[in-house]
C-alpha positions in Angstrom: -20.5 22.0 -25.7 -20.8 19.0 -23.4 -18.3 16.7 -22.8 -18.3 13.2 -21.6 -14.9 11.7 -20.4 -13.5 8.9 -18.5 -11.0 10.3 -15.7 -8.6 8.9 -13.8 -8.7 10.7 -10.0 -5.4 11.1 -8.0 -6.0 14.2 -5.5 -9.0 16.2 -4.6 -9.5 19.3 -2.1 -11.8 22.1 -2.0 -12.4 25.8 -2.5 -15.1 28.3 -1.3 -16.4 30.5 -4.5 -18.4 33.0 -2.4 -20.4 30.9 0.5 -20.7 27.5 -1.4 -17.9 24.8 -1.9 -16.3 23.9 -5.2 -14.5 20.5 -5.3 -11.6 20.0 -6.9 -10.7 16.7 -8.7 -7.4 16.5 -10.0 -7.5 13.8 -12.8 -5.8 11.8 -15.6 -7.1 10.8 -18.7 -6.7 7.7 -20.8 -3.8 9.7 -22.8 -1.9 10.8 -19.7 -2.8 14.5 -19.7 -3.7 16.0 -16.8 -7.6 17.3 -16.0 -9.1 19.2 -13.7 -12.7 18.6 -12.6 -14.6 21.6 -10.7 -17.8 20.6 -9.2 -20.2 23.1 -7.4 -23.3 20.4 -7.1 -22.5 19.2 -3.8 -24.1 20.3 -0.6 -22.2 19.9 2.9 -23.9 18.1 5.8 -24.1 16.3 9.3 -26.6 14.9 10.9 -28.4 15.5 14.6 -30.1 12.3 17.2 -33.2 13.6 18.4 -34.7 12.4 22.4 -36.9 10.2 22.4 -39.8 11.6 20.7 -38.7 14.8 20.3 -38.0 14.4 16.3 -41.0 17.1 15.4 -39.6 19.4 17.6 -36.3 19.3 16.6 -36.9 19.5 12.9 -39.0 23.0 13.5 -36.6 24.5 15.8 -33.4 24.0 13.1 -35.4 25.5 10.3 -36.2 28.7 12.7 -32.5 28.7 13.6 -31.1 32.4 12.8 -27.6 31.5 11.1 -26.6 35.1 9.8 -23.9 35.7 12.6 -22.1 32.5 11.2 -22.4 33.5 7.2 -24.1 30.2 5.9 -27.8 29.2 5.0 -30.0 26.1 5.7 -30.5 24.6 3.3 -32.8 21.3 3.9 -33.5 19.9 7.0 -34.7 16.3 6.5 -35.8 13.5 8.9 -33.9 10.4 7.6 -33.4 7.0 8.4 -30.0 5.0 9.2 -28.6 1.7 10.8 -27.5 2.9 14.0 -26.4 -0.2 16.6 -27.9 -2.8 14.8 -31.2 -0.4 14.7 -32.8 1.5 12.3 -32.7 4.8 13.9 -34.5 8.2 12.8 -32.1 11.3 12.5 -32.3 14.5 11.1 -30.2 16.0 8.3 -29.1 18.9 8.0 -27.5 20.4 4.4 -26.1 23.9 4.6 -24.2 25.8 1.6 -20.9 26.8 2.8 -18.6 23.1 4.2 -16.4 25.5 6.5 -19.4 25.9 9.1 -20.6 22.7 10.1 -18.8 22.8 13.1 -20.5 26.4 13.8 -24.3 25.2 13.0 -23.4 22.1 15.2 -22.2 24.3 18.3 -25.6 26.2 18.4 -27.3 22.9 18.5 -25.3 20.4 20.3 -26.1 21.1 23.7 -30.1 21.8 23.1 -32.8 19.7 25.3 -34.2 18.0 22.7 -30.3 16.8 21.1 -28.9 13.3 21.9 -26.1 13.9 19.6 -24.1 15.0 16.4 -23.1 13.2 13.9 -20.1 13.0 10.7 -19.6 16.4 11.3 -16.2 16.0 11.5 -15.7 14.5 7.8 -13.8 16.9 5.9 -15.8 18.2 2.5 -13.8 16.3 -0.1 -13.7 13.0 1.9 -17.5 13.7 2.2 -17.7 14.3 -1.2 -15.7 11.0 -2.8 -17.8 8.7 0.2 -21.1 10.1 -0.8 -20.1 10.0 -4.5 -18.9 6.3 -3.8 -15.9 7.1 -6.2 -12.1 5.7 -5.5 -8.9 7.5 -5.6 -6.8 5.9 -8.5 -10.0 4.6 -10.0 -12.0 5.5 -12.8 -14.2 8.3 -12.7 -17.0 9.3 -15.9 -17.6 13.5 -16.1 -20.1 15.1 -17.9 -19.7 18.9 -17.7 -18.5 21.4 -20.0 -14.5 22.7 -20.8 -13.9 26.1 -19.2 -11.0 28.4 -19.2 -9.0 29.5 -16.3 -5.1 30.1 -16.0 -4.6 29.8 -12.3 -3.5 25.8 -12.5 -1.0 23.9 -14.5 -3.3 21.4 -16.0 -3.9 20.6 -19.4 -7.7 21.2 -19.4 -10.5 21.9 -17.0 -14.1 20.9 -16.5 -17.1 22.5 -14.8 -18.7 19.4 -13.8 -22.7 18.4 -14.4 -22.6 14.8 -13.5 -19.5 12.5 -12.2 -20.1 9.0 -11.1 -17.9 6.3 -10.7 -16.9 3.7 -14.0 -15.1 0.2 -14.2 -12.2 0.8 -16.3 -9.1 -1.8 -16.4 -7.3 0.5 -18.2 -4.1 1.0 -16.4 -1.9 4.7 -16.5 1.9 5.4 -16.6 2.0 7.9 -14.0 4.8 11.0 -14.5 7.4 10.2 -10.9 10.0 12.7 -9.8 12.2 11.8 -7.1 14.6 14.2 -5.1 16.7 14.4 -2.5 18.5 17.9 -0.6 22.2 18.2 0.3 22.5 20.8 3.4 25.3 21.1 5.4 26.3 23.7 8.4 28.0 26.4 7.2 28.8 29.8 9.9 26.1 28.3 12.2 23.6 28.3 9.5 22.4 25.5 7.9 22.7 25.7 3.9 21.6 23.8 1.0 23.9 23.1 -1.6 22.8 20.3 -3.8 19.9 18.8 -4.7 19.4 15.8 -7.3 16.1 15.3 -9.3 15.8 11.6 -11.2 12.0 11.1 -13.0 10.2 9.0 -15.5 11.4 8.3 -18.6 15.2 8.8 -17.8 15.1 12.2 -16.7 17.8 13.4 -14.2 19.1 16.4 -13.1 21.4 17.8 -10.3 21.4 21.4 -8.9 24.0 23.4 -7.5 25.8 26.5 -6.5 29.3 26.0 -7.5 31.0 26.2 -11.3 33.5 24.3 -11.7 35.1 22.3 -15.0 34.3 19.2 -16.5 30.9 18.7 -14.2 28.8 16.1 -15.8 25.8 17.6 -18.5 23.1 16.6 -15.9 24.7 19.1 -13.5 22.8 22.8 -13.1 24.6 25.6 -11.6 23.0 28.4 -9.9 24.2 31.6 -8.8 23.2 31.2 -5.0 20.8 28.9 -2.8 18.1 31.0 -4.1 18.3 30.8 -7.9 18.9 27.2 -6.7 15.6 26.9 -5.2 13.9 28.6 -8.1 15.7 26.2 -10.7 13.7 23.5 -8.4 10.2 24.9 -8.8 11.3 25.7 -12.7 12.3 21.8 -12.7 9.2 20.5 -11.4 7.0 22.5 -13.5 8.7 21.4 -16.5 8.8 18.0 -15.9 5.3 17.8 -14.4 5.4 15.3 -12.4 2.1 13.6 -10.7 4.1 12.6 -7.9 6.5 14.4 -6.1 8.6 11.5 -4.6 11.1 11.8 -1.4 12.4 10.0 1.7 12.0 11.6 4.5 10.8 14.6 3.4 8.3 15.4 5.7 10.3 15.5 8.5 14.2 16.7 6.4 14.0 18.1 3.2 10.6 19.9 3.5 11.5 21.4 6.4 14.7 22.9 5.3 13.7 23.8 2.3 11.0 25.8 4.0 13.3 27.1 6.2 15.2 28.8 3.4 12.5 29.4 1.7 11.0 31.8 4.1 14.7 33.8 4.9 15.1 33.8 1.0 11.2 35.2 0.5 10.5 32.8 -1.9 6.8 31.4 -2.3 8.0 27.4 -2.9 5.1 26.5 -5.6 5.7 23.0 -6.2 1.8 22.4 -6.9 -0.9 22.2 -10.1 -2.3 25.7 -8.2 -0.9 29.2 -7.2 -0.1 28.1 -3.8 3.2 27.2 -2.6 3.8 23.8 0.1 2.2 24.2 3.2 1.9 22.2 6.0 -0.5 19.4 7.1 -0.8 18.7 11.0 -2.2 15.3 12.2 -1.8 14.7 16.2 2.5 14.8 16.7 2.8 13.9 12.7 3.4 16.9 10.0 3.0 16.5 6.3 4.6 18.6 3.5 1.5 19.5 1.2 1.5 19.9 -2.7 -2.1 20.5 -4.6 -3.0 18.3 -7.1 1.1 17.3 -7.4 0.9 14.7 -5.3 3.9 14.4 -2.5 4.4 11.1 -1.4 7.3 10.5 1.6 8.2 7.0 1.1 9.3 6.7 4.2 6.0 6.8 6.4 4.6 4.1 4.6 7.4 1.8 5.1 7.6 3.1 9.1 3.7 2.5 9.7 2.9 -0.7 7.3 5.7 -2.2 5.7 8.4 -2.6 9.0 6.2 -4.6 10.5 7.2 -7.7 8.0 10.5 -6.5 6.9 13.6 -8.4 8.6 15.5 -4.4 9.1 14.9 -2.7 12.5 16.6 0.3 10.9 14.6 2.0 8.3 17.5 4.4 6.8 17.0 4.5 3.0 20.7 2.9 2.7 18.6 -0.5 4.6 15.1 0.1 3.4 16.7 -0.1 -0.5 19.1 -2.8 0.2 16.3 -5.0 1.6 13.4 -4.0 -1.0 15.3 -3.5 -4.1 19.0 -5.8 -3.3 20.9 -2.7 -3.6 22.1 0.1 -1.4 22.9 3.7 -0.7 26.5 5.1 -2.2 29.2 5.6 0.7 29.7 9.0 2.4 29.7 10.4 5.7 28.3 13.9 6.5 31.6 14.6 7.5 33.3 14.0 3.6 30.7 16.1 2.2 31.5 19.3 4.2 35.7 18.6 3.4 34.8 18.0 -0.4 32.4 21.2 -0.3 34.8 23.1 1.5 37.9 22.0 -0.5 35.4 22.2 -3.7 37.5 18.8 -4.8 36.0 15.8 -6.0 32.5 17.6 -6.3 32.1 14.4 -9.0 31.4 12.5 -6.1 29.3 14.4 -4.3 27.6 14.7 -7.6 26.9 10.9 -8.1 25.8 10.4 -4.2 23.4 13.1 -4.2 21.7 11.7 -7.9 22.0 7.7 -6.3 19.9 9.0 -3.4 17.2 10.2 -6.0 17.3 6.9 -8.1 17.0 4.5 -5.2 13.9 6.6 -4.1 12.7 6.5 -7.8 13.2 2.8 -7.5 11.5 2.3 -4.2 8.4 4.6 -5.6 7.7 2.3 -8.3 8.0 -0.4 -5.8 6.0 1.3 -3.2 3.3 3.0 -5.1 1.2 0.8 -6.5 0.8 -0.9 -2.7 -0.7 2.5 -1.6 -3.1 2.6 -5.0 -4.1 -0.6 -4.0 -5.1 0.7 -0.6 -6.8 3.8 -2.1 -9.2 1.9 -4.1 -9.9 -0.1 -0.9 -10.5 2.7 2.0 -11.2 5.4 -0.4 -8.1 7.8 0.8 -6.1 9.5 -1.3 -2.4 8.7 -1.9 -1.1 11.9 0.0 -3.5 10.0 3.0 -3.0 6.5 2.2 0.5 6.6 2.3 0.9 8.4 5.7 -1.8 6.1 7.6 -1.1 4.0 10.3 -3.0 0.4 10.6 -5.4 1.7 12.6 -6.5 5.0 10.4 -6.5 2.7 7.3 -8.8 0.0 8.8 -11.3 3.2 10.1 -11.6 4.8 6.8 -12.3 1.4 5.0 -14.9 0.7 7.9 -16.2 4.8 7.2 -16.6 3.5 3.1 -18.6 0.4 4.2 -20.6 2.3 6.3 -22.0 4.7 4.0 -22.7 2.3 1.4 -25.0 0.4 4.1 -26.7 3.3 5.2 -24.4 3.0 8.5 -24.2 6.0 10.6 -20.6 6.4 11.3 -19.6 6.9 14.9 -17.9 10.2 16.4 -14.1 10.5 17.5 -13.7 10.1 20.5 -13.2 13.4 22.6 -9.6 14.1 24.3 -11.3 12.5 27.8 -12.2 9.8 26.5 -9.4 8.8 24.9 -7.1 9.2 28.0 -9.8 6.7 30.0 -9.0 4.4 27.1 -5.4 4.6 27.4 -5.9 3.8 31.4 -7.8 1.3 30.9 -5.7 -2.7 32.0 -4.4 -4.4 28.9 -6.5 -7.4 28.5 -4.7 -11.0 28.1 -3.1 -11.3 24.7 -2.1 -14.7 22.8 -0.7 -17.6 24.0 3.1 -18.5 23.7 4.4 -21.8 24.5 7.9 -21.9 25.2 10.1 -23.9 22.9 11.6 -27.0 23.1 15.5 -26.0 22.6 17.7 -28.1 20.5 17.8 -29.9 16.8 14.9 -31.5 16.1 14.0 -33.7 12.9 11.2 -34.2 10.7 9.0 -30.7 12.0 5.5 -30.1 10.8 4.4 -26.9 11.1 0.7 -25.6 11.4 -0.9 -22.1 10.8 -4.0 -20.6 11.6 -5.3 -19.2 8.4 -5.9 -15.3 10.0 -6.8 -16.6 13.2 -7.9 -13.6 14.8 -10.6 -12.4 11.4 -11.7 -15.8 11.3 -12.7 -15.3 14.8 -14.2 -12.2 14.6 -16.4 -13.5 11.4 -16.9 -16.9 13.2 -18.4 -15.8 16.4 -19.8 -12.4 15.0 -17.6 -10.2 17.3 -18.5 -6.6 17.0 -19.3 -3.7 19.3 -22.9 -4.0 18.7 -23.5 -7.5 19.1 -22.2 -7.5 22.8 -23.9 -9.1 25.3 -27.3 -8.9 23.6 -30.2 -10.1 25.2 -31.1 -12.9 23.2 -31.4 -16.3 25.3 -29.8 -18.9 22.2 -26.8 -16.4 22.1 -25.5 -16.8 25.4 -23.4 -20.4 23.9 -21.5 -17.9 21.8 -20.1 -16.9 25.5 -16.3 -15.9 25.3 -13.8 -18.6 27.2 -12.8 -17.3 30.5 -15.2 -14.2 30.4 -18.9 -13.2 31.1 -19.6 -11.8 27.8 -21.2 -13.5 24.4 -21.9 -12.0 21.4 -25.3 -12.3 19.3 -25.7 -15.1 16.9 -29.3 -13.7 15.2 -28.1 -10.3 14.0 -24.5 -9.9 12.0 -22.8 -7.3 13.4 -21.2 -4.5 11.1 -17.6 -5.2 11.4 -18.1 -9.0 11.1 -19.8 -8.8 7.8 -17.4 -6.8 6.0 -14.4 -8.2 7.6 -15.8 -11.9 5.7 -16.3 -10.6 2.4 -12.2 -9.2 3.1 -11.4 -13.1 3.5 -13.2 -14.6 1.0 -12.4 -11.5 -1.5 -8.9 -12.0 -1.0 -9.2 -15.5 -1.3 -10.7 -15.4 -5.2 -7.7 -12.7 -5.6 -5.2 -15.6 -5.0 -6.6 -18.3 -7.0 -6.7 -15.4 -10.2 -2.7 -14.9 -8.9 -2.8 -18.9 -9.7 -3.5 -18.8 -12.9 -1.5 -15.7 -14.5 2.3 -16.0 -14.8 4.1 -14.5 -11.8 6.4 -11.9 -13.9 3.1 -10.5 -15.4 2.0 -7.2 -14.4 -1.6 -9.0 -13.9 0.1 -10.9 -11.2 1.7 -7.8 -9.4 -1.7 -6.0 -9.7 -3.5 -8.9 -7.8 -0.3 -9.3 -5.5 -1.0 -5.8 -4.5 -4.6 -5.9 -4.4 -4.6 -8.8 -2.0 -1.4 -7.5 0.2 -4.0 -4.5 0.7 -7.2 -6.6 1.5 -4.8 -8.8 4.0 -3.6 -5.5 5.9 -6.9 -3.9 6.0 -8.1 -8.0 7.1 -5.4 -8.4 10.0 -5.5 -5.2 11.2 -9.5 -5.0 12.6 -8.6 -7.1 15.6 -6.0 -4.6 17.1 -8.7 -1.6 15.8 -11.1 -2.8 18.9 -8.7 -1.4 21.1 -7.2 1.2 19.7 -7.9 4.1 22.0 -8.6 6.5 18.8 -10.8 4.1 17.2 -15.0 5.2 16.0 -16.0 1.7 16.8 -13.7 1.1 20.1 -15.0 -1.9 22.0 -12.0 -3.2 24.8 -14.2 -6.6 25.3 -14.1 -7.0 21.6 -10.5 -7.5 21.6 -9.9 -9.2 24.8 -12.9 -11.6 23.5 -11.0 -12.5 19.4 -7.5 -13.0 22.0 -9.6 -15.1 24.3 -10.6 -16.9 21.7 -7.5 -17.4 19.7 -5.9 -19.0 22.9 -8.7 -21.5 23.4 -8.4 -23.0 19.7 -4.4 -22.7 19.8 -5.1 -24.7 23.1 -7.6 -27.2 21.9 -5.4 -27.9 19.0 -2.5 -29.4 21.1 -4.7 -30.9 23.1 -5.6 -32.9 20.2 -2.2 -32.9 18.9 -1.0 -34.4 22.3 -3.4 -37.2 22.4 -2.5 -37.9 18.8 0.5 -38.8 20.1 2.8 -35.4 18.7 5.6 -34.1 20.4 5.1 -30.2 21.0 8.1 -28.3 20.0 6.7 -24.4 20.0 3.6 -22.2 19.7 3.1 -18.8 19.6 -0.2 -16.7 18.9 -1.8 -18.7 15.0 1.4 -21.5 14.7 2.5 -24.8 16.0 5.3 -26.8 15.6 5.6 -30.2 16.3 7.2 -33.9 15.8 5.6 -37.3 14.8 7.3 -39.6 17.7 8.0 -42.4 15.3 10.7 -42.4 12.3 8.6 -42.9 9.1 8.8 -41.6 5.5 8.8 -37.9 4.5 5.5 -39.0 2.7 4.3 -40.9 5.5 4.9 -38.3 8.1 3.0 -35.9 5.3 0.1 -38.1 5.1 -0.5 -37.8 9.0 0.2 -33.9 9.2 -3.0 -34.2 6.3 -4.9 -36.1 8.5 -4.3 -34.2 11.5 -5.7 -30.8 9.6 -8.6 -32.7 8.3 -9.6 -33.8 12.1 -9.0 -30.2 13.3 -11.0 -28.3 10.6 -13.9 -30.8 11.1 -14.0 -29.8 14.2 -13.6 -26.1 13.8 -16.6 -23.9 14.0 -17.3 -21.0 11.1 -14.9 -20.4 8.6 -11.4 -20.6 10.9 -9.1 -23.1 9.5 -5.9 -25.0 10.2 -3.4 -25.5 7.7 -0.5 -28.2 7.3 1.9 -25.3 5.9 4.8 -28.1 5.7 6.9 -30.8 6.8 10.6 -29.3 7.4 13.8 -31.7 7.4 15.1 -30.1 10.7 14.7 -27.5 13.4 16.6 -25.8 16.0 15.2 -24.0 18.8 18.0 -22.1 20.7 17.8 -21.2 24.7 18.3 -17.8 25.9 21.6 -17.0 27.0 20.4 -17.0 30.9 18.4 -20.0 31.9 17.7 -23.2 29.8 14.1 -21.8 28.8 14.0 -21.7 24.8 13.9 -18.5 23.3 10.6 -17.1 21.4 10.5 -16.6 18.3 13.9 -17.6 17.8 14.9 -20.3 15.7 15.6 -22.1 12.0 14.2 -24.7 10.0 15.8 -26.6 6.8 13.7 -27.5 4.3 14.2 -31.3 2.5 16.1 -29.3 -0.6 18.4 -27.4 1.8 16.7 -24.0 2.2 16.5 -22.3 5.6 13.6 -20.3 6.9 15.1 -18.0 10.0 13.5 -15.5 12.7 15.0 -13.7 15.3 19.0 -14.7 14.3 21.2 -11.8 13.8 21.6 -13.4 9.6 18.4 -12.0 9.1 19.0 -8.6 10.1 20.5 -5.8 8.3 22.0 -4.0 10.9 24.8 -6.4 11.7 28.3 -7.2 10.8 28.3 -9.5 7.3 30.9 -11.7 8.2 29.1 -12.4 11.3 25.7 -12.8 9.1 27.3 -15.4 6.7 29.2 -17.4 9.4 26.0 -17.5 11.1 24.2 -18.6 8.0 26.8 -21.5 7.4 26.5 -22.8 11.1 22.7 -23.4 11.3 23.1 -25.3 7.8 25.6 -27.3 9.2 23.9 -27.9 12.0 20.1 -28.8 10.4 22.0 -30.4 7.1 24.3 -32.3 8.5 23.8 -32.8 12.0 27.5 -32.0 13.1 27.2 -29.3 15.9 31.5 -30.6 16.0 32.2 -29.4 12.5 30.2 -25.7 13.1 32.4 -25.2 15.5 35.1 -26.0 13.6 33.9 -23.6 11.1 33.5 -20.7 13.6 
């Protein structure tokens, strides 16, 4: 009988059944259960650049090619037609039946005569599979197929799949959570495990151990020995069945160790929806702890490679990472108490309640964290397991990868291991401008922001590896300031294109935020949606240069940074002439005083007027905005010299609330009396103007 259903898909991978590929889509449905989706239908492929007029010849000699040494077939070679470099370009595609040797079939022909090059050969089967398929992790998928048996996963049903395209569904799903944490301590030279602490969905908790003792708390397990404790784990993730497998750290700590034990114990740690147990995922220096179809999710490489950079903490321990996020913190213990109370087997309550905090505070920062990463799934078309580990850089490429297939794009190779290095060698070009502050109190400071200076840019004067330096006589007035290079103004490049419809999309997402209350979950799902669009928005500028980049073009960053200082310049210019006082500027802001003492509404009304003469001025879409007029300012100098310090300073707002950067009260890692005192001093300072009474204080 066929079935037709509407899926949600949260983790996919493949499997060879004889020479051809099966993917595997691990799904939920609108009831929560869990689906599998087996699909056979899909063929693996890359693609080869003829020479010049060599096209014919090329086509004949792949379908001659003798492939039985390397175990696949040919399936269809096909002359085809994609944008390559602005151009449309004629390639050939070739489709073969089993994914694991398309790098085999491309060695035999990269290096003939009548080969340019190779193309998205490289993509692995699964990715290939959900870009082709144009579907989105965490996004609604409709399956036609029929239900088949098969006991080798733990899912609640399975389909053999006919048809499976993508579906708009706001429906949204409560997905299952299960956060742990490990205990291990060093015991005769050997490192051993002797708690771990398991807190889920739906008020589920659970802490494992290997010692008995009286009056232990109901949640508390006892095992015979580390490994009936390590098989009470896999029995306790099976039972709960969890969709994802939450922990902090645990790629690089409690993976590892568990591993570890795992392998002197002989035990096969199955923490997946399959028959295999975690195994390890390598990426450059970076390894991942792998679970099929369960989906493992370390916390804390998402908040390393995308959230740090706009958190006020330069220590990312979970004990600051939760006290920051969520306004509470770890439970105190140093390693050294744990070993005495282990030891001593006293106060094991304690040890009990630390181990089961971590657990919830990772619980807490998953539901926090999560739906950020969804958010970027639906956008680059990674899954979570990838989504949440990518840098900047990987998440901007795969977004760019999506885009390009659904414009008939070829995507560009990786660049090989020589290349890179020349890219690493390569001078740092000139970045943004900085002007150094004005130290002391100031009154009455309006401050100005580019709105996303550098994508504004990049849309605005169409910067993009393939509209360099084109040969087009009007384009040469879009030349860069201070370089020889321009950029085309007939064609719109690649990057350009999407990185606009990022702006303006995000833009319609905060005027729907406007309109729905701010505790709703609407408002968080748009919150999230546009926090995703804005990382994925910022982030293309510094993907020009970064050495691993597909679309790598040095001029194209040195040209948005060239750029960016010429409007931050022209604006105080203007400012200056207008008769403004300069206080600071740094890279997209400015902050400055109106000479004359007026009205808080008067003073407003200029900083309007100002914007309005600027933006009429301003070419494309790049904008300046009047972000607002503060009651006071103080700019401190560093401690050598009586230059102002960057980024270093505090403004009071007309209702007495303080906006800081770069003061020790704003970071985590120092002493709270010294915080707070700090805190008081500046609002002294900007409130009330008496520098004599904040030292009085201090």
């Amino acid at each position: 009988m066929v079935l037709k259903e509407n899926l949600l898909l949260i983790d996919a991978d493949y499997t060879l059944i004889g020479n051809r590929g099966v993917v595997r889509l691990y799904c939920k449905d609108s009831r929560g259960k869990t689906v599998l989706v087996l699909d056979s239908n899909f063929e693996p492929y890359f693609y080869a650049m003829p020479k010049e007029g060599k096209i014919s010849d090329l086509k004949k000699k792949i379908e001659e090619l003798d492939t039985k040494k390397i175990e696949t077939k040919i399936l269809k070679v096909e002359i085809v037609e994609r944008n390559w470099q602005g151009e449309k370009t004629k390639l050939i595609k070739i489709t073969i039946d089993n994914p694991r040797r398309i790098p085999d079939v491309r060695d035999l022909i990269k290096n003939w005569k009548y080969v340019e090059e190779t193309y998205e050969y490289d993509i692995p089967f699964y990715k290939r599979y959900i870009l082709d398929k144009r579907i989105e992790p965490t996004n609604w998928i409709s399956v036609e197929g029929e239900e088949i048996k098969t006991g080798n996963y733990q899912v609640d049903k399975t389909i053999k799949a006919n048809s499976i395209n993508a579906v708009k569904l706001e429906k949204e799903i409560k997905f299952r959570i299960l956060a742990f944490d490990t205990e291990f301590i060093e015991e005769d030279g050997k490192s051993k495990l002797i708690m771990l602490s398991l807190v889920g969905s739906g008020g589920y908790k659970k802490v494992l151990t290997s010692h008995q003792w009286d009056r232990k708390p109901s949640y508390v397990e006892v095992a015979k020995d580390e490994k009936e404790l390590i098989e009470k784990l896999i029995k306790a993730v099976s039972g709960h069945d969890p969709d994802f497998l939450c922990s902090y750290n645990g790629d690089n700590f409690d993976f590892p160790k568990l591993k570890e034990r795992c392998d002197e114990l002989k035990i096969s740690l199955k923490l997946g929806r399959d028959d295999t147990a975690v195994y390890v995922v390598r990426r450059g220096r970076i390894s991942s702890a792998k679970t099929r179809g369960r989906i493992h999710i370390d916390l804390f490489n998402f908040i390393d490679h995308i959230l740090s950079a706009s958190m006020r903490s330069e220590v990312l321990t979970l004990d600051e990472v939760a006290q920051e996020l969520l306004g509470v913190g770890k439970k105190e213990m140093k390693y050294k108490e744990m070993v005495e109370i282990w030891s001593r087997k006293e106060q094991l309550e304690r040890l009990v309640e630390y181990s089961l905090w971590d657990s919830e505070l990772t619980l807490k920062l998953a539901e926090h964290i999560l739906p950020q990463i969804f958010a970027l799934c639906k956008l680059t078309g990674q899954l979570p397991f990838d989504a949440g580990r990518y840098t900047y850089s990987q998440l901007v490429e795969t977004f760019y990868m999506k885009r390009a297939f659904a414009n008939n794009v070829l995507i560009p190779n990786r660049p090989k291991t020589e290349e890179m290095e020349k890219r690493r060698m390569a001078p740092v070009y000139k970045g943004a401008i900085v002007i150094e502050p004005k130290k002391g109190i100031h009154s009455d400071v309006l401050v100005f922001d580019f709105r996303s200076l550098y994508p504004t840019i990049i849309v605005t004067h169409n910067i993009d590896p393939w509209t360099l330096n084109c040969k087009h006589k009007e384009c040469k007035k879009n030349k860069v300031p201070e370089e020889k290079w321009h950029f085309c103004v007939k064609k719109k490049g690649f990057i350009p294109r999407h990185l606009e419809d990022l702006i303006k999309t995000r833009l319609q997402v905060k005027v729907q935020m406007k309109k729905v209350k701010k505790d709703s979950e609407e408002y968080k799902r748009l919150d999230n949606e546009q926090y995703a669009l804005k990382i994925i928005a910022n982030a293309s500028y510094g993907y020009f240069g970064f050495f691993g980049s597909k679309w790598y073009r040095r001029e194209c960053g040195a040209a948005a940074a060239a750029w960016g200082r010429f409007y931050i310049t022209s604006v105080i210019e203007e400012a200056k002439k207008s008769g403004f006082e300069i206080i600071y500027g740094d890279t997209d802001s400015l902050m400055m005083c109106y000479p004359e003492k007026l009205s808080q509404a008067k003073i407003r009304e200029i900083g309007k007027k100002f914007e309005k003469v600027i933006n009429d001025k301003l070419p494309g879409i790049i904008e300046l905005e009047f972000r607002d007029l503060y009651a006071g300012g103080i700019f401190v100098a560093r401690q050598k010299g009586e230059v102002g310090a960057k980024k270093r300073y505090a403004l009071i707002d007309y209702k007495g609330n303080l906006e800081v950067r770069g003061f020790e009260t704003v970071r985590r890692d120092w002493c709270e009396l010294s915080k707070r005192i700090q805190r008081q001093v500046l609002t002294v300072i900007l409130r009330e103007k008496n520098p004599a009474k904040a030292v009085q204080l201090v």
